[in-house]
N, C-alpha and C positions, 0 to 999 in steps of 0.2 A: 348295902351300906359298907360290910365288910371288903369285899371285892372291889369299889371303888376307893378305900383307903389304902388297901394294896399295890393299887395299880400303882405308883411313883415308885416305890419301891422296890418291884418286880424290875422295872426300868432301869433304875439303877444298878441293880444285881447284873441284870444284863452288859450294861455298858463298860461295867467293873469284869467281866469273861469275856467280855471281847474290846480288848482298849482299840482295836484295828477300827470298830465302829467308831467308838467314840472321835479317834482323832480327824477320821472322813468327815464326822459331822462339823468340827470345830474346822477345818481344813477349807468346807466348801465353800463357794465364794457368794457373797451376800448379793442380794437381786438392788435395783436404783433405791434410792431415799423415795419418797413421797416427793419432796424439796428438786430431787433430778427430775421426774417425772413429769412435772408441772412446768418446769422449765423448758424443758425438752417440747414440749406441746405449745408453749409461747414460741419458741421459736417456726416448730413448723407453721404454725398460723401464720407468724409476721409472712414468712413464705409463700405463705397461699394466696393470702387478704385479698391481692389484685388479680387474682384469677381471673382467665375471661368466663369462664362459667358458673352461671349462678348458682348452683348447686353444691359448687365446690366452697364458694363463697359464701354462701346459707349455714353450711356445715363447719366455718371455722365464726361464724357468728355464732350458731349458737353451742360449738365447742367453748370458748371464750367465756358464755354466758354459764356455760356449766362449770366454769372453775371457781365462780361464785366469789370472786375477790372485788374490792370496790374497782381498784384500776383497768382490772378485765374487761369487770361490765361498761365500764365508763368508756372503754377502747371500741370493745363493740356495736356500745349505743352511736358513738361518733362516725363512723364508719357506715354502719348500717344508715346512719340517716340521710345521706349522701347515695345509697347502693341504686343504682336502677332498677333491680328486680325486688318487685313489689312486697313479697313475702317477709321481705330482711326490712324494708323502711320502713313499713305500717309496724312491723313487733318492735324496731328502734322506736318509733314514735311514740306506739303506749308507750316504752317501759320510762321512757321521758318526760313525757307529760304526766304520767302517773307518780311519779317522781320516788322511783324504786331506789332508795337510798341516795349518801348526798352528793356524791358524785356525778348521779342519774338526776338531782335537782338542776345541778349546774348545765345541764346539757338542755334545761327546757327550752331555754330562748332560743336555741337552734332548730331544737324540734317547731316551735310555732312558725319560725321563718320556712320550715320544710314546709308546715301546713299551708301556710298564706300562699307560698308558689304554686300550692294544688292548687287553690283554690281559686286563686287570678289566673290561672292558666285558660289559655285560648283551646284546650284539647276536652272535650268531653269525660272520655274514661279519667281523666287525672284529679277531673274538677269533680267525678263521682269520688273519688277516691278520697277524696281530700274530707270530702260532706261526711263520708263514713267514720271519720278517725273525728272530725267535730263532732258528729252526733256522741260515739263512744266517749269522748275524754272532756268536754266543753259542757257547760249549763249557762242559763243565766244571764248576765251582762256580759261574760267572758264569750259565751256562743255569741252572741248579738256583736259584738268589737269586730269580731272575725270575718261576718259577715259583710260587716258596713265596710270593712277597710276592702274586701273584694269587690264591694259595690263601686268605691270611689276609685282603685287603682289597678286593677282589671284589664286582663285583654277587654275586648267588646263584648262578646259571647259571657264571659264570666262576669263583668258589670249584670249582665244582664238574665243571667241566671241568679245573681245574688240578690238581684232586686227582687225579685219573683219570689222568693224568698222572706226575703221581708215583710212583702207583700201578703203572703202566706200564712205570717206571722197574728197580722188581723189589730187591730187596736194604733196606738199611736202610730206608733212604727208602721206599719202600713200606711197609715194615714198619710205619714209626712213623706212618703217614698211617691203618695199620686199624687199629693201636692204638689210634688218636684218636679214629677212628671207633666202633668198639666199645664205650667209653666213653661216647658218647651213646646217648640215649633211642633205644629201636627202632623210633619215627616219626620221628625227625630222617634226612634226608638221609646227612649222613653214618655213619650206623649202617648205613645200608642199602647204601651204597656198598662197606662195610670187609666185609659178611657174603655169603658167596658162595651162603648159604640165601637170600638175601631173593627173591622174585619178581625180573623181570627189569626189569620195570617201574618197582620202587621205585631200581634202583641206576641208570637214565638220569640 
């Protein structure tokens, strides 16, 4: 305890026999603010943002995400949910739909519109992708809207996976999706989907 009461003191003594120290230390030049740093790091990103490499682009998303400011993240989420590489839209999409702060609320509606386009998408891998971040972020009547609206406005392929879907579903909902199907012509897709006669071929 002694020796640690010391210690400042010794120090002082010191600085007082050698003023050469002392004035080096007051002399030397101070390193950025915190305030420059952060700055300096916005800037390089804006720099980066359109990178044609995703990685380079991953990496100023989730620099971005790491300065933990609202406008940061909120810069990030927008961006990212737009990015073609999958890694950076799917973490944009939770942190939006999840609605990580209010600025990350206000970005939902774009986020859903990201999902709907997986999900009416004419492309397999996208229309998986899209199911993955519904199943994550969706419950309820909110999952079910999601569905139905890629039922009704859909490439083909994706009407047609969402019915199936539905279908899947089992109780009403299913119910009114063979109903529908039924009602069509016995070469239309959906007739063939609703009838558990059809070959196995016609209800893919």
């Amino acid at each position: 305890m002694l020796r640690i009461r010391r210690a400042p003191i010794a120090l002082l003594a010191l600085l007082f026999v050698h003023p050469a120290l002392a004035k080096k230390a007051k002399d030397e030049p101070q390193g950025p603010t915190e305030d420059e740093v952060v700055a300096q790091a916005r800037s390089v990103y804006d720099d980066l943002a359109g990178n044609s490499n995703p990685f380079v682009r991953l990496a100023v998303f989730e620099g971005r995400l790491a300065l933990d400011e609202k406008d940061d993240t909120a810069k990030a989420i927008q961006q990212g949910l737009t990015d073609a590489h999958w890694p950076i839209q799917s973490e944009a999409m939770g942190l939006a739909l999840s609605g990580k702060g209010r600025k990350a609320r206000s970005l939902r509606k774009d986020a859903v519109a990201a999902l709907d386009k997986l999900l009416q998408s004419g492309d397999e891998d996208e229309r998986k992708r899209g199911y993955e971040v519904l199943e994550a972020n969706f419950k309820g009547k909110r999952r079910l809207a999601r569905i139905k609206d890629a039922a009704k406005l859909g490439s083909p392929a994706a009407r047609a996976a969402a019915r199936a879907q539905l279908i899947a579903l089992g109780g009403k909902t299913a119910w009114k999706v063979i109903q529908a199907g039924l009602a069509e012509a016995e070469d239309q897709p959906e007739h063939a989907e609703a009838d558990p006669r059809a070959p196995a071929e016609q209800r893919l």
